[in-house]
DOLOVO-244546 format. One record per residue (C-alpha): x, y, z; residue number from 0; residue in one letter; chain. Coordinates in steps of 0.25 Angstrom, whole numbers, plus 5000, padded with zeros to 4 digits. Last residue first. Layout:
REM DOLOVO-244546
X, Y, Z, NUM, A, A
...
This chain:
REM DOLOVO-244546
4865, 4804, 4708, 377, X, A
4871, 4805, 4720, 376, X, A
4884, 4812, 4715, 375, X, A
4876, 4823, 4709, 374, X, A
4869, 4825, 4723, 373, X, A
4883, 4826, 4729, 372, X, A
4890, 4835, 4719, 371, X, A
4877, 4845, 4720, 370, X, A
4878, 4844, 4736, 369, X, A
4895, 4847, 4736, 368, X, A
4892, 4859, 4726, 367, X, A
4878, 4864, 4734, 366, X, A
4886, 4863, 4748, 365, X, A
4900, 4870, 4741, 364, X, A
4891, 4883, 4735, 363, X, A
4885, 4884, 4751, 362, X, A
4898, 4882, 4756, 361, X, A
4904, 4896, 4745, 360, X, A
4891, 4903, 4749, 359, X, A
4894, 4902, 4764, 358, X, A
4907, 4907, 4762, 357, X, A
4905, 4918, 4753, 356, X, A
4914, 4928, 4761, 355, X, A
4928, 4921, 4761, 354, X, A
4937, 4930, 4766, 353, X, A
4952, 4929, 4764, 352, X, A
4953, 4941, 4754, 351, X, A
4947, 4948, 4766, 350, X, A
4956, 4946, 4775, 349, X, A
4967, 4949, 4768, 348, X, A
4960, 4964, 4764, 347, X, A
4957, 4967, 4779, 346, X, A
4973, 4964, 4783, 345, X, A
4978, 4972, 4772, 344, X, A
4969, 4984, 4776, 343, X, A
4972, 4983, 4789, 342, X, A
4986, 4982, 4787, 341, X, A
4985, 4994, 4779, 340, X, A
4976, 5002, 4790, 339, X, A
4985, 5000, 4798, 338, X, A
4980, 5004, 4815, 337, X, A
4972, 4993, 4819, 336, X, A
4982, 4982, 4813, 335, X, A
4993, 4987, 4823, 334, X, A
4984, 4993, 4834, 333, X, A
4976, 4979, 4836, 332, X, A
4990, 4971, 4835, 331, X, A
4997, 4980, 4844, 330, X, A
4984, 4979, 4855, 329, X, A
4982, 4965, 4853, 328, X, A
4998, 4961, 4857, 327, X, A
4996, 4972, 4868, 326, X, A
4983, 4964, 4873, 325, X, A
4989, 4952, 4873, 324, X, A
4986, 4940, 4862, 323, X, A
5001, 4930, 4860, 322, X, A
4992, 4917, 4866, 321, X, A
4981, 4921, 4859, 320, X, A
4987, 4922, 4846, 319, X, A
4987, 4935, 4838, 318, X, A
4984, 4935, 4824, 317, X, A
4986, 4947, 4814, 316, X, A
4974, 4946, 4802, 315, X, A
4974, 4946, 4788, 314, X, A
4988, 4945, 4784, 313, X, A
4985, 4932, 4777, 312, X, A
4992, 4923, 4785, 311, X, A
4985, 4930, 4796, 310, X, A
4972, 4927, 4792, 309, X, A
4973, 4913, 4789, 308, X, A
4983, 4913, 4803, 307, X, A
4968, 4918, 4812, 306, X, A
4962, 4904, 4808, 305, X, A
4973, 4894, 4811, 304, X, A
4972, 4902, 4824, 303, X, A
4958, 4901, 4826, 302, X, A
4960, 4886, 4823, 301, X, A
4968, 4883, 4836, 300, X, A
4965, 4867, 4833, 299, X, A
4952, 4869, 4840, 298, X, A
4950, 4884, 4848, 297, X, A
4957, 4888, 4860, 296, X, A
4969, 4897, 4852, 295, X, A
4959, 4907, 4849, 294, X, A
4964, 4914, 4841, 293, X, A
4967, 4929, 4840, 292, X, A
4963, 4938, 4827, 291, X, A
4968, 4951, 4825, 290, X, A
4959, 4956, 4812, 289, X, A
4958, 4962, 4798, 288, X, A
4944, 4964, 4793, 287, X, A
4942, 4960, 4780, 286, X, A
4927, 4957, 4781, 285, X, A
4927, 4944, 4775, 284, X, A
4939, 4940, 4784, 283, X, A
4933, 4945, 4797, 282, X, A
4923, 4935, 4795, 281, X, A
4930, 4923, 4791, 280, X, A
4939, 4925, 4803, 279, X, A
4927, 4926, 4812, 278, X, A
4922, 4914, 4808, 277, X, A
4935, 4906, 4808, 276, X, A
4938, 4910, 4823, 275, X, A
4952, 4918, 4824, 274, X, A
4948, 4925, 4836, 273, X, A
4945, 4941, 4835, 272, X, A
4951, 4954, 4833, 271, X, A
4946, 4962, 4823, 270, X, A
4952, 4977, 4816, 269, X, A
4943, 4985, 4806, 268, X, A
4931, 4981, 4812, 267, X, A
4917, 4988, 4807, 266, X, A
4914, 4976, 4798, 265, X, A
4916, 4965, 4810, 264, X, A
4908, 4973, 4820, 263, X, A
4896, 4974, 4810, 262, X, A
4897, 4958, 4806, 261, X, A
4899, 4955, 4822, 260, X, A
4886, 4962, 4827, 259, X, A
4885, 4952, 4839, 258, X, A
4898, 4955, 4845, 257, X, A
4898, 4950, 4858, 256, X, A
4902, 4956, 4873, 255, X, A
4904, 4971, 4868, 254, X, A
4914, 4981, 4869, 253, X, A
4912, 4990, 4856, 252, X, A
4924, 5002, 4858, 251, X, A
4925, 5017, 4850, 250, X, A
4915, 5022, 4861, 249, X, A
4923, 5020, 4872, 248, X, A
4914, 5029, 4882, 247, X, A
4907, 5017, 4888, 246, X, A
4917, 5007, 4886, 245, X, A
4928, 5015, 4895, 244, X, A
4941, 5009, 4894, 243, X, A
4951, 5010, 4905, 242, X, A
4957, 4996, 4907, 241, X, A
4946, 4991, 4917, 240, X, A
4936, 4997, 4908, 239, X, A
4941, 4988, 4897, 238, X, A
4940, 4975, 4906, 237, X, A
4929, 4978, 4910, 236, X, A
4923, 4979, 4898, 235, X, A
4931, 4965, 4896, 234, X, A
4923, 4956, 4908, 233, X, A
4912, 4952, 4900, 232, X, A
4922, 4943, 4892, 231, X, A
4915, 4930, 4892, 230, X, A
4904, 4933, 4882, 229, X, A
4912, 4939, 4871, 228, X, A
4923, 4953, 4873, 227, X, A
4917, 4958, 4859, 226, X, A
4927, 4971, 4855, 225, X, A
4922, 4981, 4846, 224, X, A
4934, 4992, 4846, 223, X, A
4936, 5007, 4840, 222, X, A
4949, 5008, 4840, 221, X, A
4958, 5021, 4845, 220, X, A
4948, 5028, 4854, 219, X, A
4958, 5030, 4863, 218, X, A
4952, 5026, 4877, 217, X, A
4942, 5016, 4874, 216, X, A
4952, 5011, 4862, 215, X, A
4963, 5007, 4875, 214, X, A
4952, 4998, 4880, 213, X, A
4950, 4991, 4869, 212, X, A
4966, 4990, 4866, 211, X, A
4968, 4984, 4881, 210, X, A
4955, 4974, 4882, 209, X, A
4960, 4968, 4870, 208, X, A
4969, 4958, 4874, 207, X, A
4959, 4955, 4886, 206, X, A
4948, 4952, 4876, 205, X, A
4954, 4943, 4868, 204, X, A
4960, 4936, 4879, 203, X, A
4946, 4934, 4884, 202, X, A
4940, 4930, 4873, 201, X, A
4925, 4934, 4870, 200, X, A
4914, 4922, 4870, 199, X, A
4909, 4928, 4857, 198, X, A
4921, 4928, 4850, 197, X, A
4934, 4935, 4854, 196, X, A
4929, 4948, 4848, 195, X, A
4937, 4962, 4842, 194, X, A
4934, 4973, 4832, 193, X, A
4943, 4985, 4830, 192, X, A
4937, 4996, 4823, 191, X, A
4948, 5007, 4819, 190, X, A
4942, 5020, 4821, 189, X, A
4933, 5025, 4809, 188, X, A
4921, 5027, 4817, 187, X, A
4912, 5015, 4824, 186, X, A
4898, 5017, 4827, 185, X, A
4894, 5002, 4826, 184, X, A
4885, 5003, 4814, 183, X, A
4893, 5013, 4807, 182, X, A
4906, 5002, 4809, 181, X, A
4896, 4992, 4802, 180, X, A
4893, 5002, 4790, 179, X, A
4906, 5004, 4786, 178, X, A
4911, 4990, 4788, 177, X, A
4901, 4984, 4779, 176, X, A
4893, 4972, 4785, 175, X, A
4890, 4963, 4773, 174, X, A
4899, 4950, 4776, 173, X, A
4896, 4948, 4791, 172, X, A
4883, 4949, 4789, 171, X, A
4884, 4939, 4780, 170, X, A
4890, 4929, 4788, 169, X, A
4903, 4921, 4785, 168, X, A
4905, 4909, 4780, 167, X, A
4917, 4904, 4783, 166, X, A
4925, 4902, 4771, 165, X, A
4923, 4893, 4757, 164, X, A
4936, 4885, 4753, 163, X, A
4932, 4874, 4749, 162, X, A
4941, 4860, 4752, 161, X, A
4938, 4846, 4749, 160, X, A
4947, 4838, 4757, 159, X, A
4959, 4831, 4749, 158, X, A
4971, 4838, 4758, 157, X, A
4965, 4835, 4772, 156, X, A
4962, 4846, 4781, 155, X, A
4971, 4858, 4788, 154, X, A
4977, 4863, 4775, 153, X, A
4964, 4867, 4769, 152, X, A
4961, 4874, 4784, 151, X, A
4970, 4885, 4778, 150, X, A
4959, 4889, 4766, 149, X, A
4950, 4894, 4778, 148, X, A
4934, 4894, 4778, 147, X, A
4936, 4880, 4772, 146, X, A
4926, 4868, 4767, 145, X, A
4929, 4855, 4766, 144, X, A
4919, 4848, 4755, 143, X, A
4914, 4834, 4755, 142, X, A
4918, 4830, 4769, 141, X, A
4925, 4818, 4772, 140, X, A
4940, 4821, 4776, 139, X, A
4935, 4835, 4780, 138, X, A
4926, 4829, 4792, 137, X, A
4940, 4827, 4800, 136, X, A
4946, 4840, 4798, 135, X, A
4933, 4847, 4800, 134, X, A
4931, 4840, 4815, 133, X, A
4945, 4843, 4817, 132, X, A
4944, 4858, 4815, 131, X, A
4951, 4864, 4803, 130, X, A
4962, 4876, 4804, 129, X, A
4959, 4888, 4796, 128, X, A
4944, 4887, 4801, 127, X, A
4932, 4887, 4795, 126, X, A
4931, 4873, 4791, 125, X, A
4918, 4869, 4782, 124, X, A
4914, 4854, 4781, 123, X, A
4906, 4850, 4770, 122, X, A
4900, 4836, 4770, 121, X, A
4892, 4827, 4759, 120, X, A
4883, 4817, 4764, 119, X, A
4886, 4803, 4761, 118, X, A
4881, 4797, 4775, 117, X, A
4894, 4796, 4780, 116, X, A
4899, 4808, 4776, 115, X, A
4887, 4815, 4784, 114, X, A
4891, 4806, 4795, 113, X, A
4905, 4812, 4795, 112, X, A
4899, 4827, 4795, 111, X, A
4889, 4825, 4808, 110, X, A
4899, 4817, 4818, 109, X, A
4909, 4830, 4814, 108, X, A
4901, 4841, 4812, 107, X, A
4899, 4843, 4829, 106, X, A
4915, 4842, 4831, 105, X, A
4914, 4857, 4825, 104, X, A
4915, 4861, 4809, 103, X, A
4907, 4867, 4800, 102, X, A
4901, 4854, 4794, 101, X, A
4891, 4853, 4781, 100, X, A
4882, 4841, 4779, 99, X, A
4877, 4840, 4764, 98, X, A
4864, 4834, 4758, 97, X, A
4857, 4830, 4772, 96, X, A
4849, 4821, 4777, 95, X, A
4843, 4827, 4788, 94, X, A
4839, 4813, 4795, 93, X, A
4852, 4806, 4791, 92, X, A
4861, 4817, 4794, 91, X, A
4855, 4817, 4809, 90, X, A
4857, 4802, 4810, 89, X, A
4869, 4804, 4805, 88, X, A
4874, 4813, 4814, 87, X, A
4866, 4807, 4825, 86, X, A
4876, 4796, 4823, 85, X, A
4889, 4802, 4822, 84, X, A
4886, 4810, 4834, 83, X, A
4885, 4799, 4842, 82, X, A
4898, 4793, 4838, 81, X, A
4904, 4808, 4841, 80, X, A
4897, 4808, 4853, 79, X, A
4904, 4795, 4859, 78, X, A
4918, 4802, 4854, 77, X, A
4915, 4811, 4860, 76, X, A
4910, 4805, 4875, 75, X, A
4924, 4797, 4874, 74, X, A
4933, 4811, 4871, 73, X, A
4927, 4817, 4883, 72, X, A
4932, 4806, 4891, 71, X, A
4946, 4807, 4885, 70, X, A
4945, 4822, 4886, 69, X, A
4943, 4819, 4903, 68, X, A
4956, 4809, 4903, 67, X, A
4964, 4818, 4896, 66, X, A
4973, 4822, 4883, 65, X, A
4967, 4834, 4878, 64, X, A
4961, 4831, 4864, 63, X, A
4945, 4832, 4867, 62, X, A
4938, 4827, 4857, 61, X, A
4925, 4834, 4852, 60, X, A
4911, 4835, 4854, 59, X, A
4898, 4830, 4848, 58, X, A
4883, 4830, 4852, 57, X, A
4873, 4831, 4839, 56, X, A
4864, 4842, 4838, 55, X, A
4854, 4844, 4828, 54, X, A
4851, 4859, 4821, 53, X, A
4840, 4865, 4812, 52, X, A
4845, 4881, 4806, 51, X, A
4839, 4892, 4811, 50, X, A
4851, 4901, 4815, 49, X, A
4847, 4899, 4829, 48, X, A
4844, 4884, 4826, 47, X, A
4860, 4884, 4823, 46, X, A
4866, 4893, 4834, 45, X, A
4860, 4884, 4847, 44, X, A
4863, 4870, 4845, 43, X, A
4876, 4877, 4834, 42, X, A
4881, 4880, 4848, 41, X, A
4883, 4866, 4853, 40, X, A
4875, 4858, 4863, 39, X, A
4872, 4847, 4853, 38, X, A
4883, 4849, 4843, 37, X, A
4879, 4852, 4829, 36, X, A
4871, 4847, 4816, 35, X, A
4864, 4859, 4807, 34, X, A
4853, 4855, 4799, 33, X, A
4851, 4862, 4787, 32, X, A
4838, 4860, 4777, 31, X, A
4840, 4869, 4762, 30, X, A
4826, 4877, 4760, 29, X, A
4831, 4888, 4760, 28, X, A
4843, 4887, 4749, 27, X, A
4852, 4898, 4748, 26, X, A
4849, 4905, 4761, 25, X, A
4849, 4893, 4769, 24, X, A
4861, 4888, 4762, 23, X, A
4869, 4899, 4767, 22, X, A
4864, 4898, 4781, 21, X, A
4868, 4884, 4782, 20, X, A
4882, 4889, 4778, 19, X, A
4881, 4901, 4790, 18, X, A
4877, 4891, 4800, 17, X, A
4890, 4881, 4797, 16, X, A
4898, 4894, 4798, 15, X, A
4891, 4897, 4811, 14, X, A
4892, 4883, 4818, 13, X, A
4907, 4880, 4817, 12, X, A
4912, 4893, 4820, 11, X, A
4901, 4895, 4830, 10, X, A
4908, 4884, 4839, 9, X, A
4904, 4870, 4841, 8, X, A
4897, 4867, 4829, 7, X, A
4896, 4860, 4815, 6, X, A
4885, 4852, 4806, 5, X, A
4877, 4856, 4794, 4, X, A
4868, 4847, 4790, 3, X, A
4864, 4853, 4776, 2, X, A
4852, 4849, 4766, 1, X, A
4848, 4854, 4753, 0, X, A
């Protein structure tokens, strides 16, 4: 078997696409993936980290805001789009491959409509509730579409081929027992209250919840793991300046990143996070209810399309960015912090929308869509 898989831009487009190629690695060894991405992009470095062979192609997207500069930039795009259609195909027709498969990000683009061209059959997994336009437009060729989030359905053309399959999410994530977890940390039976703004941090996140940290240092209320991200060194500070003490707050995990995320995540009884699809599928297949914030800087305000799938379902509260204060975060925290029966509700709703066999659901649709393909050929 052989898979171009092709996708970038953000870790939400890469690591999905990684996880897949993962899967098939494990059932089939001796399977050759080449992943395609952006030259300068993330996947350049993530991809051969995870050991799988990459190619770079340049690509980049359309600016929409009406100006002299955007209409320049728009020029050089659509100048590396036609280049990028061309080492695409190139590229495909070098690797040959069976299927080529597309997570999303202006980078799978060039290299999914020349695999249509060519007669190669494409997937295209959205993992968001509200579809990028890259996704949008490669859906009207693409063999199979398929969906982290049955409300994207409504956001593609009626006669696409729809599988609802989730995001994949990673093992580790999946076995990590809540019990064992919160002995690892040192955590008691306080309520655990987990809390990220990804791994750049977010300011506004960070300052709405300077206030309830810093109140827990003093009454031992919550135990809190909060990651404040690269660009907020400034919040210990921040916490001192408002009376907390982090060298004697024992019930409080103030750190810059969280790199042991599938502990952290089984300890949590409460997390607060953006709405990002990864993230979302993750706390869903450990039922863990959650406040979630948007980002509203994010393409076609997705997040928020995201966090609504929960709160439809009573699985989460949302609070907007533009509505977030620190006495809004404070009331939601205590409210959902402090009823077990709402908690409860909330952790059993997220559950039942959890997909945990993603990566075995896309690797069942590659072998369906290869099988029809080869029968057709013959």
């Amino acid at each position: 078997m052989k898979i171009i898989f092709a996708g970038g831009g953000t870790a939400g487009h890469i690591n999905p696409a990684l996880a897949i190629a993962g899967y098939v690695r494990e059932r089939q060894p001796d399977a050759e993936i080449l992943y395609i991405g952006n030259k300068g992009g993330m996947e350049e470095r993530l991809v051969p980290q995870a050991g799988f062979e990459f190619r770079g192609i340049s690509v980049q997207g359309f600016r929409r805001k009406v100006s002299l500069k955007s209409f320049g930039e728009n020029i050089v795009t659509v100048k590396k789009a036609i280049s990028a259609g061309k080492e695409s195909k190139k590229i495909i027709e070098e690797f040959k491959p069976d299927i080529c498969i597309g997570t999303g990000g202006y980078v799978s683009g060039p290299v999914l409509r020349a695999a249509a061209k060519l007669g190669i059959p494409t997937l295209i997994h959205e993992q968001n509730a509200y579809p990028g336009v890259t996704n949008k437009m490669l859906s009207k060729k693409a063999t199979r579409v398929m969906l982290a989030m049955p409300d994207a359905r409504k956001h593609f053309k009626e006669n696409c081929r729809f599988v609802d399959t989730g995001n994949p999410v990673r093992g580790e994530i999946l076995s990590q027992d809540r019990e064992e977890a919160r002995k690892k940390l040192g955590l008691d039976e306080r309520p655990v209250i987990l809390s990220f703004g990804g791994s750049l941090g977010a300011d506004i996140i960070n300052k709405s919840l300077a206030d309830i940290i810093s109140r827990s240092a003093k009454d031992g209320k919550y135990q809190h793991i909060h990651a404040y991200g690269q660009y907020g060194k400034w919040f210990p500070k921040l916490l001192e300046d408002k009376g907390a003490d982090l060298s004697k707050a024992k019930n409080l995990d103030i750190r810059e990143y969280i790199n042991d995320m599938p502990v952290c995540l089984a300890a949590a009884d409460v997390v607060i996070a953006r709405a990002g699809a990864i993230t979302l599928s993750e706390i869903q297949v450990k039922g863990k209810p959650s406040i979630l914030i948007p980002s509203p800087n994010v393409a076609e305000n997705h997040q928020y399309h995201n966090a609504m799938s929960l709160v439809r379902k009573n699985a989460a509260v949302m609070i907007e960015e533009k509505d977030l204060t620190p006495e809004k975060l404070t009331e939601e925290i205590d409210k959902l912090a402090s009823d077990p029966k709402r908690l409860a509700e909330y952790s059993a709703n997220a559950k039942s929308m959890a997909i945990s066999d993603a990566s075995k659901r896309i690797y069942s649709i590659i072998i369906e869509v290869l099988s029809a393909d080869r029968s057709k050929s013959k």
